[in-house]
C-alpha positions in Angstrom: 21.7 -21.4 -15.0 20.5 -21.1 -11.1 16.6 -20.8 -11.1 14.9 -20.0 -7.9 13.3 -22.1 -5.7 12.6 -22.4 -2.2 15.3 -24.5 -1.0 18.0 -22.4 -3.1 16.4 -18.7 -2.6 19.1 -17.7 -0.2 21.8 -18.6 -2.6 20.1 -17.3 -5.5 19.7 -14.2 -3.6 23.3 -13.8 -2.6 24.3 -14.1 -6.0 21.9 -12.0 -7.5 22.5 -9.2 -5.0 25.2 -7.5 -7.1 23.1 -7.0 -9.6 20.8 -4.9 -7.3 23.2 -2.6 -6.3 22.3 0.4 -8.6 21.3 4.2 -8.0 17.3 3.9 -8.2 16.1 5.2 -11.3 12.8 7.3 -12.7 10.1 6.1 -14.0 9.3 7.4 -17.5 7.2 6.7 -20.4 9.6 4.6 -22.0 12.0 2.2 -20.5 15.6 3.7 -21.0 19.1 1.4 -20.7 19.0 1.9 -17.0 15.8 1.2 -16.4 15.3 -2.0 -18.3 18.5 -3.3 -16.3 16.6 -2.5 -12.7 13.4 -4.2 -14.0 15.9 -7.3 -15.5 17.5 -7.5 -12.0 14.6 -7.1 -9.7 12.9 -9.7 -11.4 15.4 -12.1 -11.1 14.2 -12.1 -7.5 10.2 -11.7 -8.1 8.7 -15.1 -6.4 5.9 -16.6 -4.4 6.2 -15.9 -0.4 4.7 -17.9 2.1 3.5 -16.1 5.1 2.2 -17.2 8.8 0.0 -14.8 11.2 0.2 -14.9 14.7 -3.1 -16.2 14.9 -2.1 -19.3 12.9 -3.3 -18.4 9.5 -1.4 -19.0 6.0 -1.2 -16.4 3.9 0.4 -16.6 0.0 2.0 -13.6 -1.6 4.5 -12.5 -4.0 7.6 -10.9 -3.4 9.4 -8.5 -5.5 12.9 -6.3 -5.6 15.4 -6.1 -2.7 16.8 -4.0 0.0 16.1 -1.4 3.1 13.1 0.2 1.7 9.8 -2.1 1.9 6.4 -1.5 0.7 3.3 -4.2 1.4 0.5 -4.0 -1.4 -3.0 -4.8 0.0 -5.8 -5.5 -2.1 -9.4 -4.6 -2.0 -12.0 -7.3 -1.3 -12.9 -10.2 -3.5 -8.9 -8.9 -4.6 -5.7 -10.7 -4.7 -1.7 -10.1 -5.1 -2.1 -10.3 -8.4 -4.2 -7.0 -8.6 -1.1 -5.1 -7.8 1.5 -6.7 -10.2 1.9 -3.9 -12.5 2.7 -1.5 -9.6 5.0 -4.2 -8.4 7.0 -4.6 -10.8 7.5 0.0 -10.7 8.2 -0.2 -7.4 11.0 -2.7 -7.3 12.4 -1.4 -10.3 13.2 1.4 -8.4 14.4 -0.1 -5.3 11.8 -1.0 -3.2 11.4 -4.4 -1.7 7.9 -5.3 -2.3 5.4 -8.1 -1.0 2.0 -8.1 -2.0 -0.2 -9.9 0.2 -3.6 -11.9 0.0 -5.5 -11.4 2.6 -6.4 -14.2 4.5 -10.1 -15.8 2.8 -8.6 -14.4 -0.6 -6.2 -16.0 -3.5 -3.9 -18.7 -2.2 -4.5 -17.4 1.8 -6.1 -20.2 4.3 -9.4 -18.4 6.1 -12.4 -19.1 3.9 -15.2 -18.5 4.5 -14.7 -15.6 6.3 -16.6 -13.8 9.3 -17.2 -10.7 10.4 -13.8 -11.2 12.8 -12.1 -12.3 10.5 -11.9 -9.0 8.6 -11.2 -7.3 12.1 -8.1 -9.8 12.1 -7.0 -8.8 8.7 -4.5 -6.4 9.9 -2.8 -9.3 11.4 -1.7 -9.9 7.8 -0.6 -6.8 7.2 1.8 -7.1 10.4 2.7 -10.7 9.3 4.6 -9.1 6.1 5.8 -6.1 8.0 7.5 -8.5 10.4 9.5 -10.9 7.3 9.9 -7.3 5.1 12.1 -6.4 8.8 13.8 -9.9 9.6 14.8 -9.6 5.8 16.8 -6.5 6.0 14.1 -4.2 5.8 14.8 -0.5 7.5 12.0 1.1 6.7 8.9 -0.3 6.0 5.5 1.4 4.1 2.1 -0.4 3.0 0.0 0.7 0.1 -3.9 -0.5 0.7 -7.1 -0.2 -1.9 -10.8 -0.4 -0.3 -10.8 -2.8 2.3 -7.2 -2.9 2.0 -6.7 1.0 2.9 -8.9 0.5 6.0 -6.9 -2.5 7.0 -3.5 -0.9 6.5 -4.2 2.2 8.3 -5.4 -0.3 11.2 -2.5 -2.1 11.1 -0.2 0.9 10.8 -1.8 2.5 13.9 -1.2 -1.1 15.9 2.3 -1.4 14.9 5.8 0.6 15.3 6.6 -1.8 12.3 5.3 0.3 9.7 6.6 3.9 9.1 4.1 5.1 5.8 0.7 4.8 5.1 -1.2 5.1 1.3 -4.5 4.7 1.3 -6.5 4.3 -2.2 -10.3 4.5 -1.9 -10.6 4.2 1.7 -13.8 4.1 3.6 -14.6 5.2 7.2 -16.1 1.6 7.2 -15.5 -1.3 5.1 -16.9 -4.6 6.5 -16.7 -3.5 9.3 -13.1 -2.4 9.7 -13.3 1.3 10.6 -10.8 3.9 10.9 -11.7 6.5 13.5 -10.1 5.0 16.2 -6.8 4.3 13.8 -6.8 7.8 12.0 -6.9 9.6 15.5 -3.9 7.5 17.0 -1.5 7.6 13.4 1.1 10.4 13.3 3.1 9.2 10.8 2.9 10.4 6.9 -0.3 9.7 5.3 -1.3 10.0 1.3 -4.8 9.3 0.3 -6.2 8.7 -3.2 -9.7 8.7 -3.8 -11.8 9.7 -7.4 -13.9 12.2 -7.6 -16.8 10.2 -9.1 -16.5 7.7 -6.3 -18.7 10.4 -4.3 -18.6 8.7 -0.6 -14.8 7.6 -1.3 -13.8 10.8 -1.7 -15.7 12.3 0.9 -13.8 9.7 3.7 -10.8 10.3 2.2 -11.7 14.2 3.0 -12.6 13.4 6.5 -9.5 11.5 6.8 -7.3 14.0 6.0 -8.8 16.4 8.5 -8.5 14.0 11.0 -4.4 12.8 10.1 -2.4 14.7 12.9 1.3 14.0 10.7 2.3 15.0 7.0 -0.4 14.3 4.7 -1.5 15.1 1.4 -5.3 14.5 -0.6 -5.2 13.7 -3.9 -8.9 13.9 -5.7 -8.6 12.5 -9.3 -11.6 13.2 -11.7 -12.5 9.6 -12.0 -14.6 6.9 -11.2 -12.5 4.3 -10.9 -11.7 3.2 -6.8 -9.2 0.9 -5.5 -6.2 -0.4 -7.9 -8.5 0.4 -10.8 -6.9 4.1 -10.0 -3.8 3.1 -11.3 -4.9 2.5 -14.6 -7.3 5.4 -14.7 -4.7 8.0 -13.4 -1.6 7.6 -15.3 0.1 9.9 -13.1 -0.3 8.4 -10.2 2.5 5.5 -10.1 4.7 8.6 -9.8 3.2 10.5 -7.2 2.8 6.8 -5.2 6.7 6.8 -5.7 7.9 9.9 -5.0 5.6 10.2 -1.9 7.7 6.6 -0.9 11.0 7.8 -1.7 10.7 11.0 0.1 11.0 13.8 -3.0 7.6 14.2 -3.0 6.3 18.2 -2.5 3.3 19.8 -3.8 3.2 22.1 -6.2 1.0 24.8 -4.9 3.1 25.5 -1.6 6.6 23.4 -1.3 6.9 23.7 2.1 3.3 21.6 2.6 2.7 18.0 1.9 -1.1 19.0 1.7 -2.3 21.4 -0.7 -5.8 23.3 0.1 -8.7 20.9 -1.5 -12.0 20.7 -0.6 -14.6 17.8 -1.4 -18.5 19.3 -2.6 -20.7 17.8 0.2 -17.8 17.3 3.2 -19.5 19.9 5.4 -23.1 17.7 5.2 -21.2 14.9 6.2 -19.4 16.8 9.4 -22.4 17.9 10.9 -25.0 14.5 10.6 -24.1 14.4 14.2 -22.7 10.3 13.8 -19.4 9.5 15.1 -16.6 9.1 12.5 -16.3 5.1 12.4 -20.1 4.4 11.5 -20.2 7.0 8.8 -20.2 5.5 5.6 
């Protein structure tokens, strides 16, 4: 039997590709016929990726699934590829083509120790697997970020005509330094944000940041504590609403013409009149 490797991927790929070709499936509590045979098939193709940023710096990651539809994972800080592996395996199960990224300084990435540049270069990573998601058939390409890795990919979205969807989990107006009023004002494209109610000043920026998106957007306010990835384990629902906001079905419930309901965050109006710009809230 073939196994993958990097000097056969392409043919492994070629013959494996068959086995891809299958209606995407929904994700329910318990794996149907259909649904094992999507997870059997993607993984065939899961595998380590090695990526390189314009500014010279290797990244690792871990690639997933196949086709037109991609999605780049980006962790929070201190985080890795691997925080995202459960959601990766979900997401190319049902047809997306996934890479999850370390950030350069983090997991098996080149960039350690890192200064305060180097998180303002950080989107460069993001761009880097935008870039091979594209030159690897790629139509359509969307990038999922937690904490630092929300402000990062909503940086990086606003930068590049590469990326077509931003979800944000946890995001901050400033997270080491990599702020998001300049970026939130200059992205048009569709924007979901995530944020728990007990993380009090995440879900206040995520507030802000919806007031600010100028495209189809939607708040989502969990009661939880939990931030970042840790959402995904806290908010069972949420894979779902992460999918369907990706694969385009995705309405809300109160009005379905409207990809934001009416929410309101306890607190938001203290935070709009401090008189501080937007970026150096925190």
């Amino acid at each position: 039997m073939l196994e993958p490797t990097a000097e056969n991927m392409s043919e492994f790929r070629r013959m494996a590709g068959n086995a891809l070709d299958m209606p995407r499936v929904t994700i329910r509590p318990a794996l149907d016929g259909h649904m094992l045979i999507n997870l059997l098939a993607t993984a065939a193709l899961a595998g380590p990726l090695q990526l390189q940023t314009q500014d010279g710096v290797a990244l690792s990651a871990h690639e997933e699934g196949a086709g037109e539809n991609g999605v780049i994972l980006v962790h929070g800080k201190g985080g890795s590829h691997a925080d995202w592996r459960a959601l990766s395996t979900r997401l190319s199960a049902n047809g997306f083509h996934v890479v999850a990224v370390d950030l350069r300084g983090h997991g098996g990435s080149t960039g350690a120790p890192l200064g305060a540049e180097d998180y303002l270069s950080m989107t460069g990573d993001v761009e880097a697997a935008a870039r091979w998601l594209h030159d690897n058939g790629a139509k359509e390409v969307s990038v999922i970020g937690a904490e630092l890795g929300a402000n990062v990919a909503l940086n990086a979205a606003s930068n590049s005509k590469s990326i077509a969807n931003v979800l944000l989990l946890s995001p901050g107006l400033n997270h080491d330094g990599v702020k998001v009023g300049a970026a939130i004002g200059s992205w048009s494209g569709p924007l979901l944000l995530v944020s728990g109610t007990g993380d009090v000043m995440g879900a206040k920026a995520a507030n802000i940041l919806a007031d600010k998106a100028s495209g189809p957007k939607h708040l989502e306010l969990p009661e939880t504590p939990a931030r970042g990835v840790g959402l995904l384990n806290s908010v069972p629902e949420l894979e779902g609403l992460l999918i369907s906001w990706l694969n385009g079905s995705f309405r809300s419930a109160s009005d379905p013409a409207s990809v934001r309901p009416e929410i309101s965050t306890h607190g938001s109006e203290d935070i709009e009149t401090t008189g501080t710009r937007l970026e150096d809230r925190r």
